[in-house]
Phi, psi and omega in degrees: 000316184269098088278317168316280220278335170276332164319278202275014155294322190269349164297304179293354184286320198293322192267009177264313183297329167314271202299314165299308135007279185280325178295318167316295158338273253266334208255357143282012190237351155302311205299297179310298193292337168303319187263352140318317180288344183289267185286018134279350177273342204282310232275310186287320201283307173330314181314282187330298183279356158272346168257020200234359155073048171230154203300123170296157152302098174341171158182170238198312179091002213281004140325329181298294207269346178275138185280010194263134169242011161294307191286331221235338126337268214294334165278354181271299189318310184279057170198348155259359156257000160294329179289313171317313146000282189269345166277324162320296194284345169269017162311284171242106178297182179289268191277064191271342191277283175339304170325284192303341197242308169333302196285339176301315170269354172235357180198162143316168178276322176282031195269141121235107205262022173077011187246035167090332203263191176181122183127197153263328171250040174045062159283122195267137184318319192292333179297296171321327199251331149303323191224063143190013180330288195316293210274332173290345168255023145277300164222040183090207190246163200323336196279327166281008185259130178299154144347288168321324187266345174302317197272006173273317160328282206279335169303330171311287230304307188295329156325313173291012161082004156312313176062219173280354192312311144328335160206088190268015163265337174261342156293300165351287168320312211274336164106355187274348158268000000 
């Protein structure tokens, strides 16, 4: 009998360390995964402010070092909606109507038509790699680029004192030269 009763002591002791064991498990792998949703929201929002060419958002990272999972709760809320953010307002460039009336005379958004140019508003690789780096060692030349991230390209180009010249026949049409 006390072999029975030691016997069945050393089980529950065992399924008792089991369970703290998995519960521990369970609650680093909440953890990890909160701060993955973390820095793709961190990540996406950076995306965004880097192709619209304002100042990234700082960050401490002290979701990393913190034991609160209240706290680190409360940094996903604020970085996906800073992210949701910054994709409404990189949405709409500044002269998107002007883009949009450029790309109407010269290309599909998706064109790559073999003459060297490449995108709707026919950016040429030296162009690309000037005013689109990030995005041509991401994701290729312009024609794999959304409609948004094209007319932010070309918005650098126009910041940078280029103005419409760049496409000076359609500019013309367009009234903007």
């Amino acid at each position: 009998m006390k072999r029975h009763a030691l016997f069945l002591l050393i089980v529950a002791a065992s399924a008792a360390a089991c369970l703290k064991l998995a519960t521990h498990a369970r609650a680093a792998a909440t953890r990890n995964m909160m701060l993955e949703r973390i820095d793709d929201y961190r990540q996406t929002t950076w995306q965004w402010q880097s192709l619209m060419g304002v100042r990234l958002t700082p960050t401490h990272h002290t979701e990393r070092r913190s034991t609160s999972s209240a706290y680190r709760a409360w940094v996903l809320k604020v970085w996906r909606r800073r992210a949701a953010q910054t994709r409404r307002l990189a949405a709409h460039p500044p002269h998107e109507g002007a883009w949009r009336c450029i790309q109407r005379y010269e290309a599909p958004w998706h064109a790559a038509t073999g003459n060297g140019y490449y995108g709707g508003l026919q950016m040429d690789t030296g162009f690309q790699s000037r005013y689109g780096y990030d995005l041509l060692r991401r994701k290729g030349l312009a024609h794999r680029w959304s409609p948004t991230e094209q007319m932010w390209v070309a918005e650098r180009a126009l910041r940078a004192g280029r103005g419409y010249y760049p496409w000076p026949n359609t500019a013309r049409i367009c009234g903007l030269i």
